[in-house]
DRENPA-3360 file (N, C-alpha, C; in nm, 2 decimals, always signed):
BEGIN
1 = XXXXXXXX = +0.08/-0.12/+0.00/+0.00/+0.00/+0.00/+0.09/+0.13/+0.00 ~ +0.19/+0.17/+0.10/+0.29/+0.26/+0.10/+0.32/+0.27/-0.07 ~ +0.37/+0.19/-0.12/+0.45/+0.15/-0.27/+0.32/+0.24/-0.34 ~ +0.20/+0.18/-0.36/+0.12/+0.25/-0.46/+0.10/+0.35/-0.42 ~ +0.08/+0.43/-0.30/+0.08/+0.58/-0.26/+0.18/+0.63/-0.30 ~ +0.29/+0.58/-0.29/+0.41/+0.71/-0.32/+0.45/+0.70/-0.46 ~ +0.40/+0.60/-0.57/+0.39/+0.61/-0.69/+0.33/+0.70/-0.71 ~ +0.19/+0.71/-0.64/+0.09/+0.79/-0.69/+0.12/+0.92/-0.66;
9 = XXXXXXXX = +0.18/+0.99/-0.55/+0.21/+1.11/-0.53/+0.34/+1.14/-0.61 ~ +0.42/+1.02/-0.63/+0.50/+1.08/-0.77/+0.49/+1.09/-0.90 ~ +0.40/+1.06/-0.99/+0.30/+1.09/-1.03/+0.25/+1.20/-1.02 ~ +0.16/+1.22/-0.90/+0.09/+1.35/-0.93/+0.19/+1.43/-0.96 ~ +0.32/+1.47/-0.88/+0.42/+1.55/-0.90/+0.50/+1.59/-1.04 ~ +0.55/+1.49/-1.07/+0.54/+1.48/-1.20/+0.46/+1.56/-1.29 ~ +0.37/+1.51/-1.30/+0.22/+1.57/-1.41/+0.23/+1.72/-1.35 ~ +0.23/+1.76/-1.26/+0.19/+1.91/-1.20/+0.32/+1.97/-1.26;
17 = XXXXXXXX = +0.49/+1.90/-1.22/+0.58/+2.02/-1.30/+0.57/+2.02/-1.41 ~ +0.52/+1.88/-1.52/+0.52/+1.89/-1.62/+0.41/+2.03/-1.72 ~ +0.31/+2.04/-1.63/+0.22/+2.13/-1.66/+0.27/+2.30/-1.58 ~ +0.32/+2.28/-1.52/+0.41/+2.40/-1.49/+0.50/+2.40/-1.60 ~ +0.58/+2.35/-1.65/+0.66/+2.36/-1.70/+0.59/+2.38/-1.89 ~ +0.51/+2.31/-1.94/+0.43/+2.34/-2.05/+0.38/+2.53/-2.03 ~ +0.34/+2.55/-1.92/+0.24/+2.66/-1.90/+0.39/+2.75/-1.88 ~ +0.43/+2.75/-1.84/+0.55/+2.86/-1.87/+0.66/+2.87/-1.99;
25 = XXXXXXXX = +0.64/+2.79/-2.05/+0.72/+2.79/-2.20/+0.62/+2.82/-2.28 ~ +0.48/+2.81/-2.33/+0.37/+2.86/-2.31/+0.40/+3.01/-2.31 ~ +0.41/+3.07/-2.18/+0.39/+3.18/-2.20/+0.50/+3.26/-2.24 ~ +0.63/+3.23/-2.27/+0.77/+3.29/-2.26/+0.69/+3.29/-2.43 ~ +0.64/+3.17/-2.49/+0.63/+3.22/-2.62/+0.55/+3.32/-2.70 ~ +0.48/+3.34/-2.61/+0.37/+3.46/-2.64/+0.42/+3.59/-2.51 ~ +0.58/+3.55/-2.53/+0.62/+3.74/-2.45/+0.64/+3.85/-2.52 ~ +0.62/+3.96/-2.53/+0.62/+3.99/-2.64/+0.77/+4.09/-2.62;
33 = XXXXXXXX = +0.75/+4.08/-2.47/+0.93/+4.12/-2.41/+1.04/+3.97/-2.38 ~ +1.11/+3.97/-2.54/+1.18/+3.88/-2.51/+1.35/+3.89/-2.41 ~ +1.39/+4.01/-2.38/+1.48/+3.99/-2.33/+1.60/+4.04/-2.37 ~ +1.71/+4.09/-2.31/+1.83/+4.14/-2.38/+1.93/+4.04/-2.45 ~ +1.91/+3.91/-2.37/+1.98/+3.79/-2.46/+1.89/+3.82/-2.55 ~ +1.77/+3.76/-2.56/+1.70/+3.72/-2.66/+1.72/+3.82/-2.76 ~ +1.76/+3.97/-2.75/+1.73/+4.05/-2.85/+1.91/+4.11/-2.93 ~ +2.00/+4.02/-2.80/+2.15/+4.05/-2.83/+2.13/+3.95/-2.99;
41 = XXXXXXXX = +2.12/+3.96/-3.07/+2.12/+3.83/-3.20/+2.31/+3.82/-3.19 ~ +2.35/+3.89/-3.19/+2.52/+3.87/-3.21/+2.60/+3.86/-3.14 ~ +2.48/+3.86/-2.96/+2.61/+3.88/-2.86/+2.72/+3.93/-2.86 ~ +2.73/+4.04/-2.92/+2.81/+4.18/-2.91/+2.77/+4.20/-2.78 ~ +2.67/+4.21/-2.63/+2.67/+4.23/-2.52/+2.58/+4.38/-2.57 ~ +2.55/+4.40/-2.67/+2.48/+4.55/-2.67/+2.31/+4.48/-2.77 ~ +2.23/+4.57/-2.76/+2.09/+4.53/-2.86/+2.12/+4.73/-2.93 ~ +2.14/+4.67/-3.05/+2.05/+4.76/-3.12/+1.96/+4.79/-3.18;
49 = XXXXXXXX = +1.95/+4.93/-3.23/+1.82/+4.97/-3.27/+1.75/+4.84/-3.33 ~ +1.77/+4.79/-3.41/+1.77/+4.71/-3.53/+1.70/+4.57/-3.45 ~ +1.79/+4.51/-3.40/+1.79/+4.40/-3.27/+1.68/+4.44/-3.18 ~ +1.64/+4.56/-3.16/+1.52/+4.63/-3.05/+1.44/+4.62/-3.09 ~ +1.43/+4.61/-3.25/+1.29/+4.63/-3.31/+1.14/+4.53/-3.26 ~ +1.21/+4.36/-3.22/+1.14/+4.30/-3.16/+1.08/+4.32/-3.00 ~ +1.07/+4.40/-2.94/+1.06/+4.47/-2.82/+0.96/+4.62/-2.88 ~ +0.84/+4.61/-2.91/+0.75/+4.76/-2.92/+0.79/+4.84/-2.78;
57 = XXXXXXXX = +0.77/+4.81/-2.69/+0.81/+4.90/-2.59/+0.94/+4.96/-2.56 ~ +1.01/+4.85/-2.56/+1.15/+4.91/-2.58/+1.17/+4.98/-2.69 ~ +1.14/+4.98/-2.82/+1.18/+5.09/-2.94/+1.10/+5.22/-2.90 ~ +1.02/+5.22/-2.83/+0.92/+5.34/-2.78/+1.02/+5.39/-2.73 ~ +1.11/+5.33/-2.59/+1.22/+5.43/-2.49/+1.32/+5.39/-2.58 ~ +1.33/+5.37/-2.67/+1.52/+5.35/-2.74/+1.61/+5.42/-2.69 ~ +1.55/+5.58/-2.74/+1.59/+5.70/-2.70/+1.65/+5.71/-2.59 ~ +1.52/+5.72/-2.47/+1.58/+5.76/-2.32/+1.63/+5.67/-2.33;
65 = XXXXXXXX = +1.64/+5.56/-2.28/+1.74/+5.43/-2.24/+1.89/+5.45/-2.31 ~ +1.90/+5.51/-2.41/+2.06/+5.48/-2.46/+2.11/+5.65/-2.43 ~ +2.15/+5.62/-2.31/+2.20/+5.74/-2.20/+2.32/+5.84/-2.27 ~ +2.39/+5.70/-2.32/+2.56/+5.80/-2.37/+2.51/+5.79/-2.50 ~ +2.39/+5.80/-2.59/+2.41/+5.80/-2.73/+2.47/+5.76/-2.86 ~ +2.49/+5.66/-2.79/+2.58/+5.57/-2.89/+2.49/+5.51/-2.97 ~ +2.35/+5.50/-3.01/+2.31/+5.36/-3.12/+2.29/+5.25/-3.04 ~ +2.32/+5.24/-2.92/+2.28/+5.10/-2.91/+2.28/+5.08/-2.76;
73 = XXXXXXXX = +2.24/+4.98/-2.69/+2.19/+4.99/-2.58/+2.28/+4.83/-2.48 ~ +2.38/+4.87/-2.34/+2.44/+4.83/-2.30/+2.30/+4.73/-2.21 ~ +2.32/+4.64/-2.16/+2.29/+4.58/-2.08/+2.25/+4.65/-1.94 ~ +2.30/+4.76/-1.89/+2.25/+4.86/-1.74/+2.22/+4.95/-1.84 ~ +2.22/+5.00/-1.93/+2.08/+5.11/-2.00/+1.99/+4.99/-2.05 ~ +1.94/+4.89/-2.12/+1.81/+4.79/-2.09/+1.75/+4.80/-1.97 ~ +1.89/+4.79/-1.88/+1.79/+4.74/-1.76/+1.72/+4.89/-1.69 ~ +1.77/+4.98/-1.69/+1.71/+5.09/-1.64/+1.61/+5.15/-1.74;
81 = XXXXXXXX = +1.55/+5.10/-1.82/+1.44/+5.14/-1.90/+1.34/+5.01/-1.86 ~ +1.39/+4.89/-1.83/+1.28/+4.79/-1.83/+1.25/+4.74/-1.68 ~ +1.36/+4.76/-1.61/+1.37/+4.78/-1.45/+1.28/+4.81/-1.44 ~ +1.21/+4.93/-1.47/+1.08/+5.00/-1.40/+0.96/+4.96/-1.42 ~ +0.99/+4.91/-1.55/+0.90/+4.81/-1.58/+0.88/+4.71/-1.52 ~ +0.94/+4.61/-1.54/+0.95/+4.49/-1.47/+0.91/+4.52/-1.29 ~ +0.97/+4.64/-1.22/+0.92/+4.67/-1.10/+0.73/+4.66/-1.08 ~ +0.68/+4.74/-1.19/+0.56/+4.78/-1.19/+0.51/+4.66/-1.20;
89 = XXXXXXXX = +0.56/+4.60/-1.35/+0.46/+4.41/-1.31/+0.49/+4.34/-1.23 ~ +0.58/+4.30/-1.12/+0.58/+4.24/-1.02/+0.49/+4.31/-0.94 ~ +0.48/+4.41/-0.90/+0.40/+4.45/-0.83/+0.27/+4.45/-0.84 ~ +0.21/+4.47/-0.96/+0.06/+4.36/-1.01/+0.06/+4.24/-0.98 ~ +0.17/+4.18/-1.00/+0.14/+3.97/-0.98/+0.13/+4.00/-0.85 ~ +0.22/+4.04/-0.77/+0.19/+4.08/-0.59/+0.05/+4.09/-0.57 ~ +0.02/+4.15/-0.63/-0.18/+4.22/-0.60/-0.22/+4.14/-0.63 ~ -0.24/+4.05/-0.70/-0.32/+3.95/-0.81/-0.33/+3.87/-0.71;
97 = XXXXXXXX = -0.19/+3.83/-0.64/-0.19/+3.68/-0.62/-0.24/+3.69/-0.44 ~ -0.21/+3.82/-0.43/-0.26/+3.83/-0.27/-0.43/+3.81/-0.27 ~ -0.47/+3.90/-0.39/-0.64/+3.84/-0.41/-0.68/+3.69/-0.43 ~ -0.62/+3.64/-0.52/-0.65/+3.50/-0.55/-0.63/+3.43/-0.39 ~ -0.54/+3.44/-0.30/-0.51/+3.43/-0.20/-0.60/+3.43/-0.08 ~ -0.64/+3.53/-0.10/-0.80/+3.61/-0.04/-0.91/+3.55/-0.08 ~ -0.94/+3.56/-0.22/-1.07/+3.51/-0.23/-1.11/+3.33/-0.20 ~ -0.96/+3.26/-0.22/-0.95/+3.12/-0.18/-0.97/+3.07/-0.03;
105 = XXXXXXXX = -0.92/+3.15/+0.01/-0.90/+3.14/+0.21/-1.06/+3.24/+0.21 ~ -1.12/+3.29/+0.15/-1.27/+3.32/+0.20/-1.37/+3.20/+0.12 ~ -1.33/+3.18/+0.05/-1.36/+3.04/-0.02/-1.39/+2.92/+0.09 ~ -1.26/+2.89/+0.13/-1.28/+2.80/+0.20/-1.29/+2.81/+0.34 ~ -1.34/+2.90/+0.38/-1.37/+2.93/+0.52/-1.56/+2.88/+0.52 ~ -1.61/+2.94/+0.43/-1.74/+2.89/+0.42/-1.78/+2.77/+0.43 ~ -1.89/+2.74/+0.47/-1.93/+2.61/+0.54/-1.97/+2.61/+0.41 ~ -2.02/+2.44/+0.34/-2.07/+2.40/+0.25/-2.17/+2.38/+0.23;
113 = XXXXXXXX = -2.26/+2.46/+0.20/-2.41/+2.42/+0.15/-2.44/+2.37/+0.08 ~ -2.35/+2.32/-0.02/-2.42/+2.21/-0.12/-2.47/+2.07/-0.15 ~ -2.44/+2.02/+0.01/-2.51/+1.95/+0.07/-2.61/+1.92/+0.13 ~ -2.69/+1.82/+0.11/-2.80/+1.80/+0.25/-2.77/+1.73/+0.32 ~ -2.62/+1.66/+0.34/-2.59/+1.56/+0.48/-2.60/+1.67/+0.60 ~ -2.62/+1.64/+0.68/-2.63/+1.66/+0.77/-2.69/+1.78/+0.81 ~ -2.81/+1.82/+0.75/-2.88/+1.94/+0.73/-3.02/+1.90/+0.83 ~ -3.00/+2.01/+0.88/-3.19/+1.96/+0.98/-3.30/+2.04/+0.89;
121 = XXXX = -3.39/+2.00/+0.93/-3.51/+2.11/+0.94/-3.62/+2.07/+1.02 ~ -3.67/+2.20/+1.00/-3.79/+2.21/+1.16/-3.88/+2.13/+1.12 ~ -3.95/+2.02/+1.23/-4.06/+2.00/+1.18/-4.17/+2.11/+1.17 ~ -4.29/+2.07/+1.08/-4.40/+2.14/+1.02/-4.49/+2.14/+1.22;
% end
């Protein structure tokens, strides 16, 4: 009995990273901010203009972000244009996940009415 329990919970385990793992490659492919690797194509360590084009937000700050004017954008100028970004959406998933949090733990605090075990009523 132990043996088929802990198959089974390995198993479940399994299946759950595997689906963590689908659901986040999943989403990395539909980012539409791929990243300074992703956008370095020649690993030169810089993204330019050109290389930025895949990033709409980033070609929006091109400008601000490339500080010393050079054409192209160092790895601490990306990050200090997407930094703030990145700050801002972490701080939405924070909120999200504190509600989801919230509405689950008020979720399950409620007693279950969708039952009638153990339900009285008055007699007539």
């Amino acid at each position: 009995m132990r043996l088929a329990k802990a198959v089974f919970i390995a198993s479940a385990i399994a299946l759950a990273a595997g689906g963590a793992y689908a659901a986040e490659k999943e989403a990395k492919a539909k980012d539409p901010e791929p990243g300074f690797n992703a956008l370095d194509k020649d690993n030169d360590g810089y993204v330019t203009r050109a290389e930025a084009a895949r990033d709409k937000d980033l070609m929006k700050k091109f400008k601000e972000a490339d500080g010393n004017k050079d054409g192209k954008l160092s790895r601490a100028e990306y990050l200090m244009v997407k930094g703030k970004k990145d700050l801002s959406t972490a701080k939405e998933k924070v909120k999200e996940a504190g509600r989801d949090v919230k509405n689950k733990v008020s979720r399950d605090d409620k007693p279950d009415t969708s039952s009638s075990a153990g339900a009285t009523s008055k007699p007539k």
